[in-house]
DOZAKOL-821245 format. One record per residue (C-alpha): residue in one letter; x, y, z; chain; residue number from 1. Coordinates in steps of 0.05 Angstrom, whole numbers, plus 32768, in hexadecimal, padded with zeros to 4 digits. Layout:
residues N
rest=A&X=X&Y=Y&Z=Z&kette=A&nr=NUM .
...
This chain:
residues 159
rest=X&X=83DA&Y=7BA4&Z=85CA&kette=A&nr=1 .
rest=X&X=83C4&Y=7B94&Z=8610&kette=A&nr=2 .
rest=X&X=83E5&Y=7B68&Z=863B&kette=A&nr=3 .
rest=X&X=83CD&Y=7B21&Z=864C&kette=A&nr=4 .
rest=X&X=83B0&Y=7B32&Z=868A&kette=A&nr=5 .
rest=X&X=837B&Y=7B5E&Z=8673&kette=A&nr=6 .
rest=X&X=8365&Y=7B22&Z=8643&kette=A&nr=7 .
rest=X&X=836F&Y=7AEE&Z=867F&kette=A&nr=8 .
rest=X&X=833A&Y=7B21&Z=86A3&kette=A&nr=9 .
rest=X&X=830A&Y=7B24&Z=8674&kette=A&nr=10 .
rest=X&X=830D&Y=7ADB&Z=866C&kette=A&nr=11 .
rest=X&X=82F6&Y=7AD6&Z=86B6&kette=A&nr=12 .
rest=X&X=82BF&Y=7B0B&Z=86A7&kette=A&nr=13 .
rest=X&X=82A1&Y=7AE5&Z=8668&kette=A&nr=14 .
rest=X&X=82A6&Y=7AB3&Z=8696&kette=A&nr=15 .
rest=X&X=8278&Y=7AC4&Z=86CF&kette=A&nr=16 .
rest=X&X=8240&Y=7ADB&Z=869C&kette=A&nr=17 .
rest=X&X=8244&Y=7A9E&Z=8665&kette=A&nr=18 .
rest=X&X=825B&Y=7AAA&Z=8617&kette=A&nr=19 .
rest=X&X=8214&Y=7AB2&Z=8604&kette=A&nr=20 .
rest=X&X=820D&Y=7AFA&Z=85DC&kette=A&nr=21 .
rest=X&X=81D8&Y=7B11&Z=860B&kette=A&nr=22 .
rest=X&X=820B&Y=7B16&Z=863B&kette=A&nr=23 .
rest=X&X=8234&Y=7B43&Z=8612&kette=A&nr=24 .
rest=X&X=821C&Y=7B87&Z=8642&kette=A&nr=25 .
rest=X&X=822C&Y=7B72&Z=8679&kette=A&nr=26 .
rest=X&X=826E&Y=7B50&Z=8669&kette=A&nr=27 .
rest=X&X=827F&Y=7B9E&Z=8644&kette=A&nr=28 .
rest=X&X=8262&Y=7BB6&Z=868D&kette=A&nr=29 .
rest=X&X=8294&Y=7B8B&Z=86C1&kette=A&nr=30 .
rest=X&X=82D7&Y=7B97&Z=8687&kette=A&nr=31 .
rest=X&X=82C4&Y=7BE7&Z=868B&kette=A&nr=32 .
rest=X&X=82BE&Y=7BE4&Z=86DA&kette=A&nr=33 .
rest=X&X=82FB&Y=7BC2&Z=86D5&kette=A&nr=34 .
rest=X&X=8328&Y=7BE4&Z=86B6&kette=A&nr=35 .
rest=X&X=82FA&Y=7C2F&Z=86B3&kette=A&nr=36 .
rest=X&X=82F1&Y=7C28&Z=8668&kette=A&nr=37 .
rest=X&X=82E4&Y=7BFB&Z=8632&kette=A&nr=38 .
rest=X&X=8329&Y=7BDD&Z=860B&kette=A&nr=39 .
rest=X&X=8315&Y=7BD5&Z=85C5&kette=A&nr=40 .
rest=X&X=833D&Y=7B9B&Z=85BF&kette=A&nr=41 .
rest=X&X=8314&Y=7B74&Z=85FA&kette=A&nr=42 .
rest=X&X=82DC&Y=7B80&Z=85D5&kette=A&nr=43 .
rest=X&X=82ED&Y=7B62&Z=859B&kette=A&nr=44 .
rest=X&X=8308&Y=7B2B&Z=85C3&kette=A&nr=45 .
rest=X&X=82C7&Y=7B2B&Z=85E9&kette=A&nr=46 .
rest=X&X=829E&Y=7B28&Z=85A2&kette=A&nr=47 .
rest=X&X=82C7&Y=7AEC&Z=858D&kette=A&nr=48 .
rest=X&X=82BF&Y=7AC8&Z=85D1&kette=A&nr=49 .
rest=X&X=826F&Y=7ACC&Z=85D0&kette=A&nr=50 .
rest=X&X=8271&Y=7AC5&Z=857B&kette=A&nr=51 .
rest=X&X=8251&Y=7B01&Z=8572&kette=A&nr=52 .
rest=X&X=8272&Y=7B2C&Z=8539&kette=A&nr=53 .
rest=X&X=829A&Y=7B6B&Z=8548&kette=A&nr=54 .
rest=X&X=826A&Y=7B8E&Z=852A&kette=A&nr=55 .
rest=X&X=8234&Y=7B86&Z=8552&kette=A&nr=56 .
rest=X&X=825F&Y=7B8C&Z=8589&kette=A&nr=57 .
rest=X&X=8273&Y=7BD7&Z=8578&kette=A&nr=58 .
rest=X&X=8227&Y=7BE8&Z=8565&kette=A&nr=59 .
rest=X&X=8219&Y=7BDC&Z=85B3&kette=A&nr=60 .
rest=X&X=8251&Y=7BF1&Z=85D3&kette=A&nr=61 .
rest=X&X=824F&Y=7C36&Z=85AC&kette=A&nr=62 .
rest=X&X=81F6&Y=7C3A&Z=85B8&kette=A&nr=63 .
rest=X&X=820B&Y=7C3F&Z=85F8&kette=A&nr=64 .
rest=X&X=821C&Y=7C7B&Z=861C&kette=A&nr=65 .
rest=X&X=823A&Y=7C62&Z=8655&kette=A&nr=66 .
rest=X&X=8271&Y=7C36&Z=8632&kette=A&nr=67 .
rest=X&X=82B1&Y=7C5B&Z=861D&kette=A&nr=68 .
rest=X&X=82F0&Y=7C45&Z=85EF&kette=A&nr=69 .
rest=X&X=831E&Y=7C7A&Z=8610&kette=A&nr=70 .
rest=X&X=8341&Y=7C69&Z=864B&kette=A&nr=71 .
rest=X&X=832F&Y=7C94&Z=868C&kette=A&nr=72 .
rest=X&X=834C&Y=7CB0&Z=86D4&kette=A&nr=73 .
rest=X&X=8342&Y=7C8F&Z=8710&kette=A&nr=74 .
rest=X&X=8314&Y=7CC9&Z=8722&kette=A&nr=75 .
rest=X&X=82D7&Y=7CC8&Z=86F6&kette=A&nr=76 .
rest=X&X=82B9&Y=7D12&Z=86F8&kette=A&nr=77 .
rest=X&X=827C&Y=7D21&Z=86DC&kette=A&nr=78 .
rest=X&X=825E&Y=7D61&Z=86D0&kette=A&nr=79 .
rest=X&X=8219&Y=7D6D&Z=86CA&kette=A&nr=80 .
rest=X&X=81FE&Y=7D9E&Z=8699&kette=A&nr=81 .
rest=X&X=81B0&Y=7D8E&Z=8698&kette=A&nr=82 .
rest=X&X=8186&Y=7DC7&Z=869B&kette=A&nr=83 .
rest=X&X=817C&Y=7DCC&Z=86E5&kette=A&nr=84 .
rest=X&X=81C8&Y=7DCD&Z=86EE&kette=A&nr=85 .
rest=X&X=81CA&Y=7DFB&Z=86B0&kette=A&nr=86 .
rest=X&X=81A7&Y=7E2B&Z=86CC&kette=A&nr=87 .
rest=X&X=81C8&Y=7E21&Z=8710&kette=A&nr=88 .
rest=X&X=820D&Y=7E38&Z=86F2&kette=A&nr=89 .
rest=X&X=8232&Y=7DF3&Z=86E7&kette=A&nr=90 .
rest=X&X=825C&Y=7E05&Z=86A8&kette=A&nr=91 .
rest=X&X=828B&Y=7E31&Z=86D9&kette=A&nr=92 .
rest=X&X=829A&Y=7DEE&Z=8705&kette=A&nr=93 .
rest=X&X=82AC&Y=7DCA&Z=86BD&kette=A&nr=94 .
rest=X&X=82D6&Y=7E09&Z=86B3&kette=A&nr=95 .
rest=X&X=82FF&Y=7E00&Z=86F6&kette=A&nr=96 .
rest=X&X=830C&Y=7DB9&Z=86EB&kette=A&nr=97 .
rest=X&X=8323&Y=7DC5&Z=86A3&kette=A&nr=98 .
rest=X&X=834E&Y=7E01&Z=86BC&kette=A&nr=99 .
rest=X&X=8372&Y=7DD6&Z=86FB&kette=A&nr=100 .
rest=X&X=8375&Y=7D91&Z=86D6&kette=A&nr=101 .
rest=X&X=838F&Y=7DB2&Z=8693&kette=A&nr=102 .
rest=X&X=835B&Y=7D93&Z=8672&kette=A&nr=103 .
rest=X&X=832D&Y=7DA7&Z=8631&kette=A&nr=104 .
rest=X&X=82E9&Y=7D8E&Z=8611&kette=A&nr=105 .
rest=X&X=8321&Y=7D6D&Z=85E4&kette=A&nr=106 .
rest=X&X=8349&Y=7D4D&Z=8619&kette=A&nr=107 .
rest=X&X=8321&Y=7D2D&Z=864C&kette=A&nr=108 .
rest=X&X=8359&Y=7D08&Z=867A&kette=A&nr=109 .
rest=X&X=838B&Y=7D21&Z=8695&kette=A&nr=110 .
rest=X&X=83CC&Y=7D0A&Z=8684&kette=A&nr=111 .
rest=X&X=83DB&Y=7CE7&Z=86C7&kette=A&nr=112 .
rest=X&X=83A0&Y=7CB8&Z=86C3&kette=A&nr=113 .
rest=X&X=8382&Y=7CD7&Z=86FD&kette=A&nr=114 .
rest=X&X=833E&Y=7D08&Z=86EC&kette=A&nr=115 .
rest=X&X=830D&Y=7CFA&Z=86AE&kette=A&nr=116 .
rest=X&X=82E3&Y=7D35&Z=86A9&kette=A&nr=117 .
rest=X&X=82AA&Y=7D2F&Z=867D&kette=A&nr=118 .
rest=X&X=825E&Y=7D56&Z=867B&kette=A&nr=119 .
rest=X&X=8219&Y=7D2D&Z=867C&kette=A&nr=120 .
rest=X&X=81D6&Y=7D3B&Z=8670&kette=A&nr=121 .
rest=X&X=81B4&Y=7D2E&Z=86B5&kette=A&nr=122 .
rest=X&X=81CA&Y=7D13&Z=86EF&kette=A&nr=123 .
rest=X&X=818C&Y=7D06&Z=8712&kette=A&nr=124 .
rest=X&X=819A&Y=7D39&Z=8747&kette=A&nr=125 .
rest=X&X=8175&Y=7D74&Z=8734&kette=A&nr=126 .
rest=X&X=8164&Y=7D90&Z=877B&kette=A&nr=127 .
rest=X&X=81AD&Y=7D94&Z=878C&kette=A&nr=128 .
rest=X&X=81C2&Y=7DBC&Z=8749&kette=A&nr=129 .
rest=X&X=81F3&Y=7DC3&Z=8737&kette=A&nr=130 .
rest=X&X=8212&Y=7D7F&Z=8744&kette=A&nr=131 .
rest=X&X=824B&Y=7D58&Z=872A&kette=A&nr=132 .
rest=X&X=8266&Y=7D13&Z=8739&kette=A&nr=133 .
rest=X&X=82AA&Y=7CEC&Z=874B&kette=A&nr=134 .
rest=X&X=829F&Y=7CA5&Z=873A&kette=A&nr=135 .
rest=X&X=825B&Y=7CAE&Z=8746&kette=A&nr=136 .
rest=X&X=825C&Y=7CCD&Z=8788&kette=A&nr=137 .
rest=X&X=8228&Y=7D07&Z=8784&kette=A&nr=138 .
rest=X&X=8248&Y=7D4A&Z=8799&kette=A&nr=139 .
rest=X&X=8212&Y=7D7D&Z=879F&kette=A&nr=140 .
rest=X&X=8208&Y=7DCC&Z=879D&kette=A&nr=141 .
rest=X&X=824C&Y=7DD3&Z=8779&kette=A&nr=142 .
rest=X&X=8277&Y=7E14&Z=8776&kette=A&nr=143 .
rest=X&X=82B3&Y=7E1C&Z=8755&kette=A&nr=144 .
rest=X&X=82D3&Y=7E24&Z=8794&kette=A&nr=145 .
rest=X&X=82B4&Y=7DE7&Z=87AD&kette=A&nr=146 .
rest=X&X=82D2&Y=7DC2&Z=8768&kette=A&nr=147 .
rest=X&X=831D&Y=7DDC&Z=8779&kette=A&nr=148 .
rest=X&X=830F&Y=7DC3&Z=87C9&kette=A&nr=149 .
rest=X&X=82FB&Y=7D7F&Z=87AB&kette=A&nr=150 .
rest=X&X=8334&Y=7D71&Z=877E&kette=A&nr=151 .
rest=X&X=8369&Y=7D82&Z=87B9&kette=A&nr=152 .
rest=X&X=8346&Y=7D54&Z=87DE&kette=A&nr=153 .
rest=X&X=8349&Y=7D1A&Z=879D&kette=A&nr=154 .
rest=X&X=8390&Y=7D25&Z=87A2&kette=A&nr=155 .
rest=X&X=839F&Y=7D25&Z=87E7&kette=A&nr=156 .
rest=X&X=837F&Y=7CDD&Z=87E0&kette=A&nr=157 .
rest=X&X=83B7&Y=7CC8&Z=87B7&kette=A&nr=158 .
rest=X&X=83E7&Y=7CF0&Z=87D8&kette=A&nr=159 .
């Protein structure tokens, strides 16, 4: 159960876009960027505000790649594993920041709430292979070494 202030939010979200259902992606788009993932209890809140069914709520949110149910870190870190990365050696950087975050390709979080790690298809930055990205800053020409430099520096920041 969530607590009244996440439904007070969304209340002020719904509100800035109107209860019509064609609003229902970007509503789902501010309550993610709010709170870094989508609650599944907003969105069946959000499906009964615009009188939409749940349903059809669920068959969009889950079309969409970009919407998740699982909560994540503060530091978003995506991987990218298209071809030009691939080939440019970017499954040893997802192996460094599984190794020093303790994570797995089951467990993407770490237990603190601070790093999501998760692997994508293309980033769009194929000249700078491999890349990945921390809440979509682009970090380029990646190294392991360069991953384990990074992190220390993500947790100096909250240091």
């Amino acid at each position: 159960m969530l607590e009244q202030s996440y439904y007070d939010k969304t209340d002020e979200i719904i509100q800035s876009h109107g209860t019509e259902a064609r609003y229902l992606i970007p509503i789902m788009q501010d309550i993610q960027n709010e709170y870094r993932y989508l609650p599944p209890e907003l969105l069946i809140y959000v499906a009964k505000k615009l009188n939409i069914t749940e349903a059809k709520a669920y068959s969009v949110a889950t079309f969409y790649e970009n919407f998740s149910f699982e909560k994540k870190g503060k530091y978003i870190i995506k991987v990218c594993d298209g071809t030009a990365c691939h080939v440019r050696k970017s499954l040893p950087l997802l192996e460094r920041l599984y190794q020093e975050l303790g994570l797995s390709a089951n467990q993407h979080t770490t237990d603190d709430m601070q790093f999501t790690v998760e692997t994508v298809s293309c980033l769009g930055a194929c000249g700078l292979a491999p890349v990945l990205t921390v809440n979509d800053k682009v970090h380029p020409s990646m190294t392991p070494d360069k991953v384990s430099e990074l992190l220390e520096k993500l947790r100096g920041e909250d240091a």
